[in-house]
Backbone as numpy.savetxt, mean C-alpha at the origin, in Angstrom:
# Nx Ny Nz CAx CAy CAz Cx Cy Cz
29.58 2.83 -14.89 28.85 2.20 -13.81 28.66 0.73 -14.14
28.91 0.18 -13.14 28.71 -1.53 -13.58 27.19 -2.01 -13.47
27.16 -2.94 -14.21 25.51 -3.84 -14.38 25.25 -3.74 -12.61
25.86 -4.25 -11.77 25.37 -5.03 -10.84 25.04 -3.11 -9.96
25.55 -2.27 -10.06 25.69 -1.01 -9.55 24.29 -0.29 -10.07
23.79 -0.17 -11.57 23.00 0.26 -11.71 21.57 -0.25 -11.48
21.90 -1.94 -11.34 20.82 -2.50 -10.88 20.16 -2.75 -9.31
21.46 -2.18 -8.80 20.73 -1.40 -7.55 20.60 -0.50 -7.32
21.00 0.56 -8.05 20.09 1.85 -8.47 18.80 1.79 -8.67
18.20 1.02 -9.30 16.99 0.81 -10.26 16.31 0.13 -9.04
17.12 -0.93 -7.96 15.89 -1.30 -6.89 15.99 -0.15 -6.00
16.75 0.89 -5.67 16.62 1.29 -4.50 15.27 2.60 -4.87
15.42 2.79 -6.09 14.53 3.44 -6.62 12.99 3.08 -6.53
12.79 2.00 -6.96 12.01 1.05 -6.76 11.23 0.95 -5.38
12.26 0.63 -4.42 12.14 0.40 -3.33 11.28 2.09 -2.28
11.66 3.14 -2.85 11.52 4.43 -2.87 10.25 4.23 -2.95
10.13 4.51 -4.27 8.60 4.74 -4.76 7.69 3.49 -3.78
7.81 2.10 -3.44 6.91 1.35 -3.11 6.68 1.64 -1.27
7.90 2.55 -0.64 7.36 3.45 0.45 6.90 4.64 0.34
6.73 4.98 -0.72 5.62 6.51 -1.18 4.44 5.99 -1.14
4.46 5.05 -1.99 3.09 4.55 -2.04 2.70 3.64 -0.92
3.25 3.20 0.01 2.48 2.43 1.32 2.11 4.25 2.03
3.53 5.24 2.34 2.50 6.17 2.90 1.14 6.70 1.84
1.15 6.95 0.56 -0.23 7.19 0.16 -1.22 6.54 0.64
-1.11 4.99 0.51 -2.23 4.46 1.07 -2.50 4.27 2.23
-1.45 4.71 3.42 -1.72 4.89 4.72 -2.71 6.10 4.77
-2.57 7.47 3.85 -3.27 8.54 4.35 -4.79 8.35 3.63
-4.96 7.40 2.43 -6.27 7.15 1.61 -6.86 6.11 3.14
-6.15 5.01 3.35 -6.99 4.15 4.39 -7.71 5.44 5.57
-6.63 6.24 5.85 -6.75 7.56 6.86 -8.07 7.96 6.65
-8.22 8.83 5.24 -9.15 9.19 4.70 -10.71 8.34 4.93
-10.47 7.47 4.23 -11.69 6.03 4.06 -12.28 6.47 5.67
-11.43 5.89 6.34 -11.86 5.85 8.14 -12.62 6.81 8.06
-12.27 8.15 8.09 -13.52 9.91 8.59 -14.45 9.29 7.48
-14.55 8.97 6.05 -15.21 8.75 5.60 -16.50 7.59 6.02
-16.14 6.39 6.58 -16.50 5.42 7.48 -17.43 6.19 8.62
-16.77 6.86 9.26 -17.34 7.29 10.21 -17.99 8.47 10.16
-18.16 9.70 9.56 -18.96 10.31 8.99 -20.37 9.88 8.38
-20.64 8.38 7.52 -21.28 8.18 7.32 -22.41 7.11 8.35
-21.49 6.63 9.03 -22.26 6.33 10.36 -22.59 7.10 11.03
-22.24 8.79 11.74 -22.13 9.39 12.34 -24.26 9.97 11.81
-23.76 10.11 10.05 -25.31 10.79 9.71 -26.19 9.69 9.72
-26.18 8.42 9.56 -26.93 7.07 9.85 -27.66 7.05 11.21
-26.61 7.57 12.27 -27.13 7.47 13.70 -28.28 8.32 13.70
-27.74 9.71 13.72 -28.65 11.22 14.12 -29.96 11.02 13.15
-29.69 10.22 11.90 -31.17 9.83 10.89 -31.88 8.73 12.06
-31.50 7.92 12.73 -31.94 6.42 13.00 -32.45 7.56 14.31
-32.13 8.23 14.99 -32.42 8.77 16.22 -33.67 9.99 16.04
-33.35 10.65 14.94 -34.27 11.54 14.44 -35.58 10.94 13.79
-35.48 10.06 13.78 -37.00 8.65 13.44 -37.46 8.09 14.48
-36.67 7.74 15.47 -37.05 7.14 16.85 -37.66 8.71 17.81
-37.49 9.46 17.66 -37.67 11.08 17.78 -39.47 10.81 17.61
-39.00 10.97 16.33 -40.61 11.24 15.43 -41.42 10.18 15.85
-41.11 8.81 15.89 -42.20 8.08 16.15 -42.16 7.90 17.86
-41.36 8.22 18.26 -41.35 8.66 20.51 -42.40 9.35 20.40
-42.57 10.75 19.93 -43.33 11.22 20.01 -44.83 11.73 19.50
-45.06 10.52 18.87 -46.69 10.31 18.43 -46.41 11.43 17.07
-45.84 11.12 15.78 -44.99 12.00 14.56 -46.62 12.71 14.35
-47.91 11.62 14.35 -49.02 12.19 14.03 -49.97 13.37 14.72
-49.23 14.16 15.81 -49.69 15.01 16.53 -49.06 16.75 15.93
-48.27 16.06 14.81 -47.87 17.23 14.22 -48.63 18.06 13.24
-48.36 19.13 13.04 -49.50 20.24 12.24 -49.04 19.93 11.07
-49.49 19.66 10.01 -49.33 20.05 8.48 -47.63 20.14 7.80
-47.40 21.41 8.72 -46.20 22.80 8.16 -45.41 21.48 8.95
-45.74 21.05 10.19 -44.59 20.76 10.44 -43.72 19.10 10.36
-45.14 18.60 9.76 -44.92 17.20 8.78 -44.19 17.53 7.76
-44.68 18.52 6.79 -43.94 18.89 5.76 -42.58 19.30 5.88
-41.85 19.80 7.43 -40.68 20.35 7.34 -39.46 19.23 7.90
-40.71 18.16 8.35 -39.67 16.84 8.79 -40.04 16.04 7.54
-40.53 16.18 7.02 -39.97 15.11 5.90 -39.48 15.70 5.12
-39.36 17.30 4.65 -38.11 17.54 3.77 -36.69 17.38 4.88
-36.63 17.74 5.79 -35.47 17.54 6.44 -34.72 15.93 6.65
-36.09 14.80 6.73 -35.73 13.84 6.15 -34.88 13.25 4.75
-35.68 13.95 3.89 -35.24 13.92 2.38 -34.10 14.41 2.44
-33.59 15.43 3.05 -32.14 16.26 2.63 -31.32 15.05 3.89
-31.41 14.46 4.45 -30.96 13.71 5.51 -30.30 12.32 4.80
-31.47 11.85 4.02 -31.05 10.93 3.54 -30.46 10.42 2.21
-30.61 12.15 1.33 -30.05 12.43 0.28 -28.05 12.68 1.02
-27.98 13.14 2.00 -26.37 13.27 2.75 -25.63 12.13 2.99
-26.84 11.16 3.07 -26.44 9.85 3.38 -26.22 9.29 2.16
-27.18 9.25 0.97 -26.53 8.80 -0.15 -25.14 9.49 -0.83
-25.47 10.53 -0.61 -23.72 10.99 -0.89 -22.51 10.59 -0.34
-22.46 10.35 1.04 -21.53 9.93 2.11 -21.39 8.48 1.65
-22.30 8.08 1.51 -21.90 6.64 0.60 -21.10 6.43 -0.38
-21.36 7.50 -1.64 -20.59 7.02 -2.60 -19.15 7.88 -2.39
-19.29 8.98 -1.24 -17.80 9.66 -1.29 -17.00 8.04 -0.62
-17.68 7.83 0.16 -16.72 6.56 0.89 -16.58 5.26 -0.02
-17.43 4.70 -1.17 -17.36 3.77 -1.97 -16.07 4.82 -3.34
-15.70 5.95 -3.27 -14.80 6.04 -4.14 -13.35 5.97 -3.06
-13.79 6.55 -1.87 -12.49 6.36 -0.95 -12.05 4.69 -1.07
-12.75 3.64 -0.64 -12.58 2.74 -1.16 -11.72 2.04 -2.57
-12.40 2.57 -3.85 -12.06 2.09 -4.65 -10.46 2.83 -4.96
-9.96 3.81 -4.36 -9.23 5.10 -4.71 -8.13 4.09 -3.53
-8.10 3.49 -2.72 -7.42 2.99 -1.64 -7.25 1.32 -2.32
-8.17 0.72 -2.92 -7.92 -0.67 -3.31 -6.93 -0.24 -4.90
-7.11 0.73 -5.32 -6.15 0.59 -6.89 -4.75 1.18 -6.30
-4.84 2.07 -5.04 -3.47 2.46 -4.36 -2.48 0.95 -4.02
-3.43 0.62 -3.29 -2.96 -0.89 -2.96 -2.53 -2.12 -3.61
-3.16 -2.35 -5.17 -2.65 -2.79 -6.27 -1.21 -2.47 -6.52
-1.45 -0.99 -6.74 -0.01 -0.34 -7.49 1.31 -0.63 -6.11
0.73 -0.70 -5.04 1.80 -1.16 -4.40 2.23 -2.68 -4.28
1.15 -3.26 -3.83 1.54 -4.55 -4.49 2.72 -4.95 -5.74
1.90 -4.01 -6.46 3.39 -4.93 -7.76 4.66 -3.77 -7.78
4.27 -2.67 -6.87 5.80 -2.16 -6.61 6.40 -2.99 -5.72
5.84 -3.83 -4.52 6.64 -4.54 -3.77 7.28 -5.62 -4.50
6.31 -6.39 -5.52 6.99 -7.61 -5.81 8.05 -7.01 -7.18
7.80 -6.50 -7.31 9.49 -5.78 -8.58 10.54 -5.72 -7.63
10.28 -4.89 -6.16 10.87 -4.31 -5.75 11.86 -6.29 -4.81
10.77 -6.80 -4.67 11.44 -8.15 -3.84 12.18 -9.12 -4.80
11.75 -8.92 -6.37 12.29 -9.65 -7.31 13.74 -8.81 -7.43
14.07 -7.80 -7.69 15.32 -6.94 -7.51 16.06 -7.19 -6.76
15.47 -7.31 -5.78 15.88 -7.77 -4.49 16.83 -9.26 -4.39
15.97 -10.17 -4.96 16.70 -11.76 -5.21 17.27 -12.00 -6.16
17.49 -11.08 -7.23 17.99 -10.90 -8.51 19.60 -9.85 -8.25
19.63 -8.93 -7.17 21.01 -8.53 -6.57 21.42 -9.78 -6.03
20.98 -10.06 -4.88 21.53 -11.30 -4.06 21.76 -12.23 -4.70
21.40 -13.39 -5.84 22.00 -13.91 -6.52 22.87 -13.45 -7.55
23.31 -12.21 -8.17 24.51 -12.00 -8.77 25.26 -11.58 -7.49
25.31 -11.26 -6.17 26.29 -10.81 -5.16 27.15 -12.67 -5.17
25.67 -13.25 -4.76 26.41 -14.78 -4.39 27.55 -15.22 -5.86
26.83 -15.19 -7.17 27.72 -15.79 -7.63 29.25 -15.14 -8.30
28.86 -13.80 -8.05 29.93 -12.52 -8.04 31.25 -13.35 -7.10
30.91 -13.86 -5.73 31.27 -14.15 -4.50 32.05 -15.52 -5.43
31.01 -16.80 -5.34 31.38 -17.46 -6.19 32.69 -17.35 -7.35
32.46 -16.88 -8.40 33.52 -16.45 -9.26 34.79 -15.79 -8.33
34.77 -15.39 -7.53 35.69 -14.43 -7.02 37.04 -15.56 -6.27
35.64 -16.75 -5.39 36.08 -17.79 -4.75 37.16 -18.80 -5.31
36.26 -18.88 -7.07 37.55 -19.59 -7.66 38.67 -19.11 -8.30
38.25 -18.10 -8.77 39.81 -17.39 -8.83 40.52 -17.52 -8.02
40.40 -17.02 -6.85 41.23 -17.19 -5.49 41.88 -18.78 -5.75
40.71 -19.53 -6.07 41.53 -21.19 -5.57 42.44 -21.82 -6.78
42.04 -20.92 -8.01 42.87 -21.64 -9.04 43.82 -20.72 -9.06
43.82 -19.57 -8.31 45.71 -18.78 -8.28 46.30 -19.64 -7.49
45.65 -19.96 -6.11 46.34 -20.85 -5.34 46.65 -22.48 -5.78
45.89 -22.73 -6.88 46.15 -24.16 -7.57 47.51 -24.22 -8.57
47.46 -22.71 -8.96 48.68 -22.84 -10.17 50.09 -22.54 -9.27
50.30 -21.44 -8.08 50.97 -21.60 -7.11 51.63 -22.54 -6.81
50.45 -23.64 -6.06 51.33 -24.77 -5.45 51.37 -25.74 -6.38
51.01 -25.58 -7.52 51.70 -26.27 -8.88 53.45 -25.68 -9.23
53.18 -24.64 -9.30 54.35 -24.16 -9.61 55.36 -24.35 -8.88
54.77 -24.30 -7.41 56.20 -24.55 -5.97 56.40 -25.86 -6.67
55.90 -26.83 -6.56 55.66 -28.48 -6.82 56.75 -28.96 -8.29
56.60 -27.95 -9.08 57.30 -28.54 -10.31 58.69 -27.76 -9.73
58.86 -26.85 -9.53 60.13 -25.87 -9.12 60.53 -25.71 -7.71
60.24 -26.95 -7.00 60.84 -27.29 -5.95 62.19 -27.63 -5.93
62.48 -28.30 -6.75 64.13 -29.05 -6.83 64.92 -28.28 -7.15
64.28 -26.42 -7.79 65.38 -25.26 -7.84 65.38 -24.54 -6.75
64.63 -25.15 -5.46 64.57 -23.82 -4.55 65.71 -24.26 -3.57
């Protein structure tokens, strides 16, 4: 296998893996989003379930049933701290995806300009051969003209 053959092996490979990893991080961004919105979703029904309680005068409630809205509070806003950090790891789990693609793209674009300049000067070399067969040629007609 020649240099220039295996080294586009090695980008197309390259090139592979750095569309695996844009779809990974298409389905982590995917992810993040329900995550995003899940946690707004329990933010609202908390922000509405307070506007609830204080609509309706919260202090007209019995004892039992202060006590059962503010544990339902507590477990409300304990869901919310969770939903937070599931979405602050979706986050961080989507920004190191995004890294690793990053420098798969730029290997993958350096490969990239690193074929194309050995194609060009492949091309090149190829060009002068061509012109110095044709130089020694019409050298040769030129000296061995006067036998033809």
């Amino acid at each position: 296998m020649k240099h220039g053959d295996s080294l586009k092996t090695v980008a197309r490979v390259v090139g592979n893996n750095e569309q695996e990893m844009a779809r990974q991080m298409s389905h982590c961004r995917m992810k993040m989003e329900r995550d995003e919105q899940q946690l707004m979703s329990l933010q609202q029904y908390r922000d509405q379930y307070l506007a609830e309680f204080h609509g309706t005068g919260g202090g007209s409630l019995h004892p039992a049933q202060l006590q059962d809205y503010r544990i339902f509070l507590t477990r409300l806003n304990q869901a919310i701290d969770q939903q937070q950090q599931v979405l602050q790891e979706s986050l961080a789990a989507f920004e190191a995806l995004k890294l690793q693609w990053l420098k798969l793209r730029g290997e993958s674009k350096a490969l990239q300009k690193l074929i194309a300049k050995r194609q060009q000067r492949s091309l090149l070399e190829q060009a002068r051969g061509e012109q110095k067969e044709l130089d020694e040629r019409a050298g040769w007609l030129s000296r061995n003209s006067s036998l033809l």
